[in-house]
N, C-alpha and C positions, 0 to 999 in steps of 0.2 A: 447318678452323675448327670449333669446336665451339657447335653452335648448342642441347646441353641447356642447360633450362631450371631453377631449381629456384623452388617454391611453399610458402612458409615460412606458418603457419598459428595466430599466437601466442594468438588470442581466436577460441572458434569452438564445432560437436561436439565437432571432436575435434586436438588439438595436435597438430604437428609439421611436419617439413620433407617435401614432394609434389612426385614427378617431372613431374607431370602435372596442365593444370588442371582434368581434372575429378576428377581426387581431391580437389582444393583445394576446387573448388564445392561439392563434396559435404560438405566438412567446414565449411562458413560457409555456405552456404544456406539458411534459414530460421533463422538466428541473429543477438539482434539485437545491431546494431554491432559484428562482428566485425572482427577485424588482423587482418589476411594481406598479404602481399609476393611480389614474383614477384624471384630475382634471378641472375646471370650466373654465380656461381661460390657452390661447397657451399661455403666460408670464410665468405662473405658473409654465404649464408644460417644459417649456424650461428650467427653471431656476432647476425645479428637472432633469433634462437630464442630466444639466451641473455641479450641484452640490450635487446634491444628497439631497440638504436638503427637510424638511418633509412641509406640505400643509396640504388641508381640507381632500379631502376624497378620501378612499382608496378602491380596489378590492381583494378577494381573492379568489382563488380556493388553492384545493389538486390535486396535481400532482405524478408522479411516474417515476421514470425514466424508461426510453424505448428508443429502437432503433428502426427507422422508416425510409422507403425511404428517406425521406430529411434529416433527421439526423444523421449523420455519427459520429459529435462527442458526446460522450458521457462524464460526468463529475460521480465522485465517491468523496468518504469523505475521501478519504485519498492523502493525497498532494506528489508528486513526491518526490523525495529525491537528483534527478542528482540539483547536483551543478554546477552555470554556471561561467563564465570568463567572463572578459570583459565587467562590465557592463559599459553601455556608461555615463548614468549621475552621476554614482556614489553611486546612493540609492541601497542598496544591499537588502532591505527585500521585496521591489518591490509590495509594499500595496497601491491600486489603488482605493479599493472598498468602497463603500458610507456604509452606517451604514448596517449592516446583520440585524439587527435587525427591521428594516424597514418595514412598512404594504405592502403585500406582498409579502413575504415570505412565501414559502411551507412549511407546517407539512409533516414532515418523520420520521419514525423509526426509531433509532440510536440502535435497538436489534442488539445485534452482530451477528448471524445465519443471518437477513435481509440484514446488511452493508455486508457480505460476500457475499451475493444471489447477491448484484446489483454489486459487483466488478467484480465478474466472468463474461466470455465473453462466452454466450451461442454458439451452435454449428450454429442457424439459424443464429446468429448475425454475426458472422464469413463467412457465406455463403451470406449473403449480402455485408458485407465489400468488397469480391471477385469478386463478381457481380460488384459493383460499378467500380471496376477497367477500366472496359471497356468503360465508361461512361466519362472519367478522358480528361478534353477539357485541349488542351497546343498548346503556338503558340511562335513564335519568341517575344520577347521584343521589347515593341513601347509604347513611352510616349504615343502615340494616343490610345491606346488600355487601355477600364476600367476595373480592376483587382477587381472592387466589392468587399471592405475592408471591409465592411459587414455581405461577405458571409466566410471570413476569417475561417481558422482551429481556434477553442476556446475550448481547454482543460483544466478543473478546472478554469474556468472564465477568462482563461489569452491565448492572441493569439500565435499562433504558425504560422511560417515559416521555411520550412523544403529547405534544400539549400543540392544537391551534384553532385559530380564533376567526371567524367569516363576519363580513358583511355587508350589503349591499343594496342600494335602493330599489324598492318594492314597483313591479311593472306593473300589477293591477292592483286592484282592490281586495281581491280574492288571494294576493299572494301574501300574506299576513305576516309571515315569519319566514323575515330577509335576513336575521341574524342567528347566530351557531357558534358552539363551542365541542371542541370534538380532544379528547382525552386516549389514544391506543395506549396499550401496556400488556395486550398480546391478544395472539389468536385464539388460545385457551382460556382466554377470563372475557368480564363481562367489562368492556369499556363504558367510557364515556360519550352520551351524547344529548348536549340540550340546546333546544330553537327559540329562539325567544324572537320580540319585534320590535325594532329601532333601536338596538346597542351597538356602538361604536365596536367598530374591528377591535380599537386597543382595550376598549371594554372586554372584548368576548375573547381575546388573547388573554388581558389578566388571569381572566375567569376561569381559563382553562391550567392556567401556574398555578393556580389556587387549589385547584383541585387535586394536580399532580404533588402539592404540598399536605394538603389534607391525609391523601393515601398514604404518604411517609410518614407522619406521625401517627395515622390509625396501629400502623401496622411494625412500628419501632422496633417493637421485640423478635416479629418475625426476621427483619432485616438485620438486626444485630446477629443476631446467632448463624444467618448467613454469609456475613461478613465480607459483603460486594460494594463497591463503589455505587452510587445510584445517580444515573445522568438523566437530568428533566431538559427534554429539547422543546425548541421555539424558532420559528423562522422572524422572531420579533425582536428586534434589536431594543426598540422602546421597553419592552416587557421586561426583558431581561436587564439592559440599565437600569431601570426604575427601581427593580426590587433587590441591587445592585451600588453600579456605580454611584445614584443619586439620590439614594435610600436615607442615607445616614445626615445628609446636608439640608435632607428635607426634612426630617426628626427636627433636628437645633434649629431649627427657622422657623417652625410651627409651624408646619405644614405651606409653607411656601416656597417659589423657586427660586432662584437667584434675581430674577428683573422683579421679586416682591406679590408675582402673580399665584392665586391660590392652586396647590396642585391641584389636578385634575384629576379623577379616579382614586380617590383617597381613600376612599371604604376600600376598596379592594387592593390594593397595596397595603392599610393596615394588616387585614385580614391573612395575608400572605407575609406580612413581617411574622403576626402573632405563631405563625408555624414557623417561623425559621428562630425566634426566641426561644420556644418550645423545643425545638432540635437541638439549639446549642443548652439547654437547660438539661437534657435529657445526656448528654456528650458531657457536659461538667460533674459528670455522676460517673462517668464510665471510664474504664482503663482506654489507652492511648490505643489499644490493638481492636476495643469492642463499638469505637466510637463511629458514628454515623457519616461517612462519606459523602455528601450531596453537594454536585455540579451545573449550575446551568450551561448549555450547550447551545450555540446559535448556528445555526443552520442557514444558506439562503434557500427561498421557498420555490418554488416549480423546477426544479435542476432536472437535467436528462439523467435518465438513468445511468449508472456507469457501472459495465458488466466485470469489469478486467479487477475489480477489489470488491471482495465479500463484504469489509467492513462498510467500507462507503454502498453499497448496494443495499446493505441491512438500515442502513439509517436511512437510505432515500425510500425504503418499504414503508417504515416505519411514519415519518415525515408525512408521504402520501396518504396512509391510513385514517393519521388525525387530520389531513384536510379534506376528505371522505367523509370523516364524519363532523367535523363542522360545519360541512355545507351539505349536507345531509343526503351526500351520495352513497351512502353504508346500511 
């Protein structure tokens, strides 16, 4: 008789099917209202991974939200409000998640004085978040190189890629490399970080979309069978219209703008269409439940911190991260 077990983990750290429950614990423990399932046979469990539907038999614990060395991000009951542009497939409500209702799900408080207690961002939490800075792995871009989509930024159950772009004239001779593009996508993976000399901010803002677009089609398969929205942020309003708003006007014009003028930065806006062609090519193949979510999200850039909401606390970390590592304070 076989009495393995498997511990399937749809809402959590960190996704996936667990031999064992405490790997399962460990990946929904201090996360709030997590899915996870326990079931008899890997069919089973794969089939709940990939769809969420319901089986024999289920686990549960009570969890609490906390901040812990390995967890940096934290989720809260109140849903962001930043409106994004650009969605690539077109679905705008960006609803990716299996039933909430699901065995496995955490019992929480919803007292208003508690839902306050877990939004706010304690003073230790804060002095971690700081610490971690230093800890923050980034290397040049290489298909060779694995970006661990797993250990991805996951705020409010939906992933984040944080993309920005530096530049600035050079004060000596010796200061060579005035410009930078900085990519965060978590504390556990190896970001992005490259310096180059004399490219325009909106050059080295593309450059960093392009990359965050790169990583999503690398990594397709992994993010399907995860089944998260994926938000790529920018403090770039230009970046974000361009491969947007102004994308499709500048295609039928052959590459020109409305006053007839040649666009500007064309190679890399192609470069960043040819992934979002790819995306929706990859989505035209897939059921309406497995299809690729992708948001751009604009940000303004130097915001004070605001401690009183996780969500917006998580994305000014976030934010901060990639302009650390654009301007190559990481």
């Amino acid at each position: 008789m076989n009495n393995e077990k498997y511990y399937v983990v749809r809402k959590g750290h960190h996704i996936g099917i667990f031999k064992t429950w405490g790997e399962c614990k460990k990946a929904v423990e201090g996360y709030k209202n997590p899915i996870f399932r326990k079931f008899d046979t890997f069919e089973e469990a794969k089939e709940f991974l990939k769809t969420g539907s319901k089986s024999s038999s289920s686990v549960n614990i009570t969890t609490k939200t906390s901040l812990t060395d390995k967890t940096i991000q934290l989720t809260t009951t109140k849903k962001s409000k930043t409106n994004g542009n650009g969605n690539v497939n077109g679905n705008s409500n960006g609803n990716v998640n299996g039933n909430d209702n699901a065995n496995g799900n955490a019992n929480t408080n919803t007292h208003t004085n508690e839902t306050k207690s877990r939004n706010y961002v304690s003073d230790e939490e804060i002095l971690k978040m700081k610490q971690s800075l230093s800890t923050i792995k980034s290397s040049h871009y290489s298909d060779d190189l694995n970006y661990n989509v797993r250990s991805w930024t996951l705020i409010d159950d939906e992933l984040y890629i944080f993309t920005d772009g530096s530049s600035r004239k050079s004060k000596t001779k010796e200061d060579y490399f005035n410009s930078g593009v900085g990519v965060y996508i978590g504390l556990n993976c190896t970001n992005i970080k490259e310096q180059y000399n004399e490219k325009t901010n909106n050059q080295c803002e593309l450059m960093g979309m392009d990359y965050a677009f790169k990583l999503i089609v690398k990594y397709y398969r992994e993010l399907i069978d995860i089944k998260k929205v994926i938000k790529i942020v920018s403090d770039s309003e230009y970046s974000i219209k361009a491969c947007s708003v102004w994308l499709s006007s500048w295609k039928k014009n052959n590459w020109r703008t409305a006053k007839g003028d040649d666009v500007k930065n064309k190679d890399l806006i192609e470069s960043i269409d040819a992934s979002m062609q790819r995306i929706k090519l990859i989505n035209s193949k897939l059921s309406a439940s497995d299809k690729l979510k992708v948001k751009l999200i604009h940000v303004n850039s130097h915001q004070a911190m605001d401690r009183t909401d996780r969500t917006k606390f998580n994305i000014w970390f976030g934010n901060l991260c990639a302009d650390g590592l654009a301007c190559n304070k990481l």
